[in-house]
N, C-alpha and C positions, 0 to 999 in steps of 0.2 A: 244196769247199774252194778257195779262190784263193791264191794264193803272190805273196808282195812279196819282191824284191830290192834291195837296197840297200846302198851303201858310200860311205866317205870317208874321205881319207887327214889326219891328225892331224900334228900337230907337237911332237910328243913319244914317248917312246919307246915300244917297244910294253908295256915296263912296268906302266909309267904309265897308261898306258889300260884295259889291264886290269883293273890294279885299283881304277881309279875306277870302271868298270864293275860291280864285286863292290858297289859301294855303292849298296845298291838306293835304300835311305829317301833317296839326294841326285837321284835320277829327276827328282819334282816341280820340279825347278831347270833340265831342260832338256828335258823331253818335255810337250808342249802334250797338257791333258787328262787328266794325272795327278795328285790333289790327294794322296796317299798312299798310300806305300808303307812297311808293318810288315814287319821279317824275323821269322820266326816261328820258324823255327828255321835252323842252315846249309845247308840246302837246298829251306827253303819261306818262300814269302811271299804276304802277302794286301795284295791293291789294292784301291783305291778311286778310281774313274776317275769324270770326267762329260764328254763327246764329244756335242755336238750338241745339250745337252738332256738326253743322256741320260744317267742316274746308273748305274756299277756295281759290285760289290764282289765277287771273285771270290779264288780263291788259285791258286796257280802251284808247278809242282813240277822244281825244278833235277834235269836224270834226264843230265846231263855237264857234268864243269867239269876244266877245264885250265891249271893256269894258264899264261899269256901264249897263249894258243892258242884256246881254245872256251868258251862257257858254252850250253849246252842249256835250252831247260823245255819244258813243256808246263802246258797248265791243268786244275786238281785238277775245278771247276766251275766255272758259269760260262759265257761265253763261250766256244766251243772255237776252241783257238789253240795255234798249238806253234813255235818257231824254234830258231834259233841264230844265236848273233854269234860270231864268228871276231876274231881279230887275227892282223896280219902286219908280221912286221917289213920297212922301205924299205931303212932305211937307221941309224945309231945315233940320231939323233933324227926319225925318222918313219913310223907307223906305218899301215897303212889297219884300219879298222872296216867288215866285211864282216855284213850282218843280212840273212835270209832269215827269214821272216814267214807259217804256212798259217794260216789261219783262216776260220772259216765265218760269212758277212753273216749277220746276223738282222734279219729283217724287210724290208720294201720301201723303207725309207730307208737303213738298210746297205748292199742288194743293189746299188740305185742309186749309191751313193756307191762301193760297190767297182768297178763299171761303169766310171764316171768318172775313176777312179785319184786318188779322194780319199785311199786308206790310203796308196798309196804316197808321194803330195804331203805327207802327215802325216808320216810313217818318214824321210824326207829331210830333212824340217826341223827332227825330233828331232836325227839326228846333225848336221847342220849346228850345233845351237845344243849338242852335247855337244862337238862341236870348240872353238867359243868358251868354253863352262865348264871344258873343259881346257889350250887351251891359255893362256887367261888368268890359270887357277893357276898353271901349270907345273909343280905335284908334283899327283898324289893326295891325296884326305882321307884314306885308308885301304886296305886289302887286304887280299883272304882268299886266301888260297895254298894252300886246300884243294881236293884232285883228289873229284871222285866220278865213278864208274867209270858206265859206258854200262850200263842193263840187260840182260843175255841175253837173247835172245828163246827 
């Protein structure tokens, strides 16, 4: 498994971010790679990606959500992958967007590409372009303000 870290601070509150965050289907609008995202129910959703050529369609399972604080998943199938994005408040209008990222390359053009810190050059350039899609709204399209609880182990 390799781990990406990544963050950037928004100019807006950490509200606000959050809950555009909660907007999965608005992804496609600022993560390079994503043509669709279905929520499938409040705590699963299935993608449809194409990255390099390559097409995938897998589903994702929301297993923490906080609001203004965390959203967790992990993937149902698929590609194995699992993070969490954090939010934190600055300041009253500024927040940072904090993503940690494990997932396992497939194949030798993955492998290579994770090598090179092609995921991580990707992950930066999503939240760099989710700073422009928000702060150029300056409100949210929407929010779910629903907690779901970390699983026991």
């Amino acid at each position: 498994m390799s781990t990406v870290e990544r963050s950037i601070e928004v100019g807006v509150p950490v509200t606000t971010a959050y809950n555009q965050w909660t907007q999965f289907e608005s992804f496609p609008q600022f993560m390079d790679g994503v043509v669709r995202i279905d929520q499938i129910s409040p705590t699963t959703t299935h993608w449809v990606t194409s990255i390099g050529g390559v097409h995938r369609e897998f589903d994702a399972e929301i297993t923490e959500q906080n609001p203004d604080e965390r959203i967790a998943w992990t993937s149902v199938d698929g590609p194995k992958q699992a993070g969490v994005v954090t939010f934190h408040r600055l300041d009253e209008n500024t927040s940072k967007v904090m993503l940690q990222m494990d997932f396992a390359p497939e194949g030798l053009v993955e492998t290579a590409g994770d090598k090179l810190g092609v995921v991580g050059r990707r992950i930066q350039g999503d939240l760099e372009r989710f700073k422009s899609f928000i702060e150029s709204r300056g409100s949210e399209e929407a929010g779910w303000r629903g907690t779901v609880e970390r699983p026991t182990p």
